[in-house]
C-alpha positions in Angstrom: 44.7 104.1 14.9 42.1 105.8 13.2 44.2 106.2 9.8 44.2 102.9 10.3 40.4 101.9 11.1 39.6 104.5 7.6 42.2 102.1 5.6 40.6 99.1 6.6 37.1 100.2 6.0 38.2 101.8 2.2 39.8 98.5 1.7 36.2 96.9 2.7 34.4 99.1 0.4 36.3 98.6 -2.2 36.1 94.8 -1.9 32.1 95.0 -1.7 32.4 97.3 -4.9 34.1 94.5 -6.8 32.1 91.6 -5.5 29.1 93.4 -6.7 30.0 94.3 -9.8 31.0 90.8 -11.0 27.6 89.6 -9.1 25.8 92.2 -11.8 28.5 91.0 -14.3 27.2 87.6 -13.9 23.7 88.3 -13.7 23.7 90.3 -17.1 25.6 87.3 -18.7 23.5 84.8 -17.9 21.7 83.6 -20.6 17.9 81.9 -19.9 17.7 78.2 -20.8 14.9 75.6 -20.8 14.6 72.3 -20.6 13.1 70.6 -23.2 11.2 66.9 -22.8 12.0 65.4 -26.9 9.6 62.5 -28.1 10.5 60.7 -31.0 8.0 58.5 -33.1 7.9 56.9 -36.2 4.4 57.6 -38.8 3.8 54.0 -38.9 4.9 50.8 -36.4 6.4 47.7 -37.0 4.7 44.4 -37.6 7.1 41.6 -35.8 6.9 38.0 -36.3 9.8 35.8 -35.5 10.8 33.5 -37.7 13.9 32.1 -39.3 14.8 33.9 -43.3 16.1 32.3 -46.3 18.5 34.0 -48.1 16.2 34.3 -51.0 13.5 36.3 -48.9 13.4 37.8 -45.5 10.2 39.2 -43.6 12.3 43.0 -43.4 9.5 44.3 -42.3 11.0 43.3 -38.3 14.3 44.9 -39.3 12.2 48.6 -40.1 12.6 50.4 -36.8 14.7 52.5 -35.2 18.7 51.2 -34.6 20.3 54.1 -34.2 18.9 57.7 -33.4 20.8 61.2 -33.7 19.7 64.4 -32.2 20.3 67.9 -33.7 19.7 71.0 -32.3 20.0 74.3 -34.9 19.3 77.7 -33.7 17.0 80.1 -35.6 15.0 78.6 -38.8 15.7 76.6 -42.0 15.2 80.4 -43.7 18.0 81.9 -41.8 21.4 82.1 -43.0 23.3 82.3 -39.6 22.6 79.3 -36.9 24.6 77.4 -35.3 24.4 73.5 -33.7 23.5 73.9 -30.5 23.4 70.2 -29.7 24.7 66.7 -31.6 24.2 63.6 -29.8 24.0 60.0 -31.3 22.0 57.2 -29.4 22.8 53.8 -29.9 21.6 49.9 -29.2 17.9 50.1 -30.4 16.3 46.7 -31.4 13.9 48.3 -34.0 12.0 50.2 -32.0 9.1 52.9 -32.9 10.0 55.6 -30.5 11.9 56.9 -27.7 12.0 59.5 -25.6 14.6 62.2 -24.0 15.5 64.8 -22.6 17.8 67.8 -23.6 19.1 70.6 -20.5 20.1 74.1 -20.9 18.6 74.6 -24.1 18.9 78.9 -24.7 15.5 80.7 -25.3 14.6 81.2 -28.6 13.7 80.1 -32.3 15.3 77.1 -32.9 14.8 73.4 -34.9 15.3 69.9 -33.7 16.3 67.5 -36.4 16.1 63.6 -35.5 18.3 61.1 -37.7 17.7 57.5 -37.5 20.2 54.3 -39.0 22.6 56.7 -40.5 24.7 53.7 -40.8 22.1 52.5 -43.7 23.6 55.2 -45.9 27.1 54.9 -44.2 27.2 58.2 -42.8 28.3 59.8 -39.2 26.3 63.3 -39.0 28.9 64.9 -37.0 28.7 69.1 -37.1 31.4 68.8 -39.7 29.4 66.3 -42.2 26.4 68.5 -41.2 27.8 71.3 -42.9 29.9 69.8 -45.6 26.9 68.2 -47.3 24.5 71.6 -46.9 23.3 73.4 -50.3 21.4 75.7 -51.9 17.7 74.4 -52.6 17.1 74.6 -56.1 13.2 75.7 -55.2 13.9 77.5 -52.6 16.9 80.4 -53.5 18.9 80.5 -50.3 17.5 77.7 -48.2 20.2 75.0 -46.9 19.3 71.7 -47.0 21.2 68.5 -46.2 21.6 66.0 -49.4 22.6 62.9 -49.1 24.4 61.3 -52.7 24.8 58.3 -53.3 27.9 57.3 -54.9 27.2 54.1 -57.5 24.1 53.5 -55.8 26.1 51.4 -53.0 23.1 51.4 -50.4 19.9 51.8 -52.1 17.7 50.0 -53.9 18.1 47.2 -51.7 16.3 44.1 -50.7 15.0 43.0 -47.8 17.8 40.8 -46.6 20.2 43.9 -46.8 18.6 45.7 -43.8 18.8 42.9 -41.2 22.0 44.9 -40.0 21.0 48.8 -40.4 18.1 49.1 -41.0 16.3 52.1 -43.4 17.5 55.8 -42.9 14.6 57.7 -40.9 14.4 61.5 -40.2 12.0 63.9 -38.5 12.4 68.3 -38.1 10.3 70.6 -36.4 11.2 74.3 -35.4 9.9 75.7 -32.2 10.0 79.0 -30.1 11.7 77.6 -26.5 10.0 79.3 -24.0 10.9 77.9 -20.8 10.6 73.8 -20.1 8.3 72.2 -22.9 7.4 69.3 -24.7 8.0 68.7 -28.4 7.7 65.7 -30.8 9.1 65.3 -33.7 7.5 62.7 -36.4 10.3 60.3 -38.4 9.8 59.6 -41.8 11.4 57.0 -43.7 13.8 58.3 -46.7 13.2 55.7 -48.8 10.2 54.1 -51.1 9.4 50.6 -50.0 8.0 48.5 -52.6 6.8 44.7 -51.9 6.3 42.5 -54.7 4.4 39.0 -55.2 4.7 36.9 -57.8 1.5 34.5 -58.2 1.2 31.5 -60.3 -1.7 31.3 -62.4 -1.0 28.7 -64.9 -1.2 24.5 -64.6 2.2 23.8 -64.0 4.6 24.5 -61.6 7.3 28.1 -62.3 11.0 28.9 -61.3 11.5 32.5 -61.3 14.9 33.6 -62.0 15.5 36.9 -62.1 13.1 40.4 -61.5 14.3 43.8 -63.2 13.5 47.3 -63.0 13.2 50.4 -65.2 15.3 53.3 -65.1 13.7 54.8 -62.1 16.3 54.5 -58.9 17.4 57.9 -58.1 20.8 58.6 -56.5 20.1 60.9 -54.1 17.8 62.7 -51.6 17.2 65.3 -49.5 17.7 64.3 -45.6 14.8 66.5 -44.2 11.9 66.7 -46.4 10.2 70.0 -46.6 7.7 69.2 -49.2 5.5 66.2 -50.7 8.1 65.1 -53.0 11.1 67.1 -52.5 13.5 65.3 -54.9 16.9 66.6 -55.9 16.3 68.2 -59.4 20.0 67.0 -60.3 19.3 63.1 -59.4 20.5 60.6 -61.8 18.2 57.4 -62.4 19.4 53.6 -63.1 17.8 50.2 -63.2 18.4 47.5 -61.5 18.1 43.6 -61.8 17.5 40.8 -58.6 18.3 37.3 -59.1 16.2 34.6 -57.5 18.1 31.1 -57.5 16.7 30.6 -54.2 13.2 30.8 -54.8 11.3 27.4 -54.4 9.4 26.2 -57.6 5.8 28.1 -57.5 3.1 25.5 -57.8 0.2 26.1 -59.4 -2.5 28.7 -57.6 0.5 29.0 -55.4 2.3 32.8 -55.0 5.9 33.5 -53.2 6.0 35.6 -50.2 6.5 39.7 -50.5 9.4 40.2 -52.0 10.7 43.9 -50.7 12.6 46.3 -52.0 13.8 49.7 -51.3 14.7 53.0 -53.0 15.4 56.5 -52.7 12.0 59.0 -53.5 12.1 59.3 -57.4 10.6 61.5 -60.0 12.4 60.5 -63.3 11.6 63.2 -66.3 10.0 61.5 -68.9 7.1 61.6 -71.9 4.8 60.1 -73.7 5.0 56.0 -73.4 8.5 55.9 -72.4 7.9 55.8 -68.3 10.5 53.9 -66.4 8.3 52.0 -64.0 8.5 49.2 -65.4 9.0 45.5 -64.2 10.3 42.5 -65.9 10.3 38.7 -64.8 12.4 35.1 -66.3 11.2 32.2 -64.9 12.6 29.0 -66.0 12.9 29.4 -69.8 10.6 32.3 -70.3 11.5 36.2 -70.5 8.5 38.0 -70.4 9.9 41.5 -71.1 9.8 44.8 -69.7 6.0 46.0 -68.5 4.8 49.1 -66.9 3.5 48.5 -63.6 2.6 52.4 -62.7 0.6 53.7 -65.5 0.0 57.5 -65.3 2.4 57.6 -62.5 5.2 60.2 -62.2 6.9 59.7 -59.1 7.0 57.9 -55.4 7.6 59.9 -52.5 9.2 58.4 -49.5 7.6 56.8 -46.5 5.2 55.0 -49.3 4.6 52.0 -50.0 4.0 49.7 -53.5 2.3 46.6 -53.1 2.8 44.8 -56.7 1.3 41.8 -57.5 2.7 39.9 -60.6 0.8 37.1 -61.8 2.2 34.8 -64.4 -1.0 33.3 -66.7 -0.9 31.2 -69.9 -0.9 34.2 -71.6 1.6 36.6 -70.0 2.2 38.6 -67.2 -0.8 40.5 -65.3 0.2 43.3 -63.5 -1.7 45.0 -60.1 -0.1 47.5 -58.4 -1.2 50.4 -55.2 0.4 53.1 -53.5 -0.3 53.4 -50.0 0.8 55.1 -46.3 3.4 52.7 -45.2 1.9 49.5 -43.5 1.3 50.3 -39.6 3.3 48.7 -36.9 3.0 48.3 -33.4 5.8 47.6 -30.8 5.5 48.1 -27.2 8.8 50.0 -26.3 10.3 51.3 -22.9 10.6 54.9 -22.2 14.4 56.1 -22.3 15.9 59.1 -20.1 
């Protein structure tokens, strides 16, 4: 009986021994997470109007928001060499919002950047972990720092006019690294990738104009950095092409009369060039008349995204008289729901 009563109690023991060592086991594994409360928003905000389009011009400026939204979550910083996605999540069925809001669980303590992605469909990509890392290089200012370009083959997506972002919209990112703590807050701003430039034609002559056709200099880029780290930030390798718009649409412009902004939209750009020979140049036909190439941007070197040109093109007896400003991209504002 007693050998007995000792086997029981060893076998006890050891039982208690092996339930507390994988309680310790599991207790030293643990790893600390936070939760982390994401808030997206764009720099600017949309300014809506209904309103039926032609297909000669379309207000775009209610097709600017946010579509599509993907969330990235890298460990470590943009300097380190090592990191690893954490979290990749695509949201879907925006109507051109400004913002949104989220949340992200179980996020490990630690350094670590969030990377927001907006209408990747505008540029025909799906920013998987794979594409993520297939389309990292080398920073050519920056020895060893990845980034994420973006090359565009033929220039198939952009420049673009208005009426060609009704479906996807403009592609929109936003980064910031932060040291998780425990359950915080973070925001992360978006940018637009693109230049957006919004051009009127104004008639200053007696009789009524037809315009034709509108072309550019050699100044759309074919590629871009997706995350930009500084002002400009434009791939030194880019390759630059014009580009010419035909308006058979286009109602005839009566006298004192102007057409509506015409938009278009383009990758950041800083084409090398000297002397006289900058690309930024516009030309118009109207009906019968070719008025030639003109620079529109005189000592001007390059746009940066998330601008925006406001040309004005007015067509006298005699010639074409150019005015053209940079500015932030114009402000929007659309009331939007918060999304969990």
């Amino acid at each position: 009986m007693k050998k007995t009563a000792v086997h029981i109690i060893s076998c006890i023991l050891v039982c208690l021994s092996a339930a507390l060592l994988i309680s310790c086991q599991k207790q030293v594994s643990e790893v600390q997470t936070g939760c982390v409360s994401l808030s997206i928003g764009l720099s600017g905000s949309l300014d809506v109007e209904d309103g039926p389009w032609t297909k000669a011009y379309v207000d775009a400026s209610q097709y600017e928001g946010i579509k599509t939204l993907r969330l990235i979550v890298i460990s470590g910083t943009p300097d380190q060499e090592d990191r690893d996605i954490l979290y990749n999540q695509k949201v879907e069925g925006f109507e051109n919002v400004s913002s949104y809001q989220t949340t992200i669980p179980d996020l490990p303590l630690g350094q670590m950047s969030f990377y927001a992605i907006a209408n990747e469909e505008s540029i025909g990509m799906t920013y998987d972990d794979k594409t993520i890392l297939d389309n990292l290089i080398d920073g050519p200012e920056n020895a060893g720092r990845r980034k994420l370009l973006f090359k565009d083959e033929n220039r198939q997506y952009f420049p673009c006019t208005g009426r060609h972002i009704v479906d996807d919209g403009l592609p929109m990112s936003g980064y910031t690294t932060v040291n998780i703590t425990g359950d915080q807050n973070i925001k992360i701003e978006l940018f637009r990738s693109v230049v957006k430039l919004a051009l009127v034609v104004e008639n200053k002559t007696k009789s009524s104009v037809t315009l034709e056709k509108v072309s550019f200099g050699t100044f759309f880029a074919d590629r871009y950095y997706m995350f930009r780290e500084t002002t400009l930030d434009v791939p030194d390798d880019a390759l630059y092409d014009g580009k010419e718009y035909n308006y058979p649409d286009i109602e005839e412009i009566q006298p004192g009369g102007r057409t509506e902004p015409l938009s278009l939209y383009f990758y950041p750009t800083y084409p090398i060039f000297s002397g006289g020979d900058s690309p930024f140049t516009i030309g118009i036909e109207t009906e019968g008349v070719d008025y030639g190439q003109r620079l529109f941007a005189p000592n001007t070197a390059f746009f940066v995204r998330n601008t925006q040109i406001n040309l004005l093109a007015q067509i006298t007896t005699i010639g074409i008289v150019l005015d053209f400003t940079v500015q932030p991209w114009d402000p929007y504002e659309v009331d939007v729901p918060s999304f969990n």
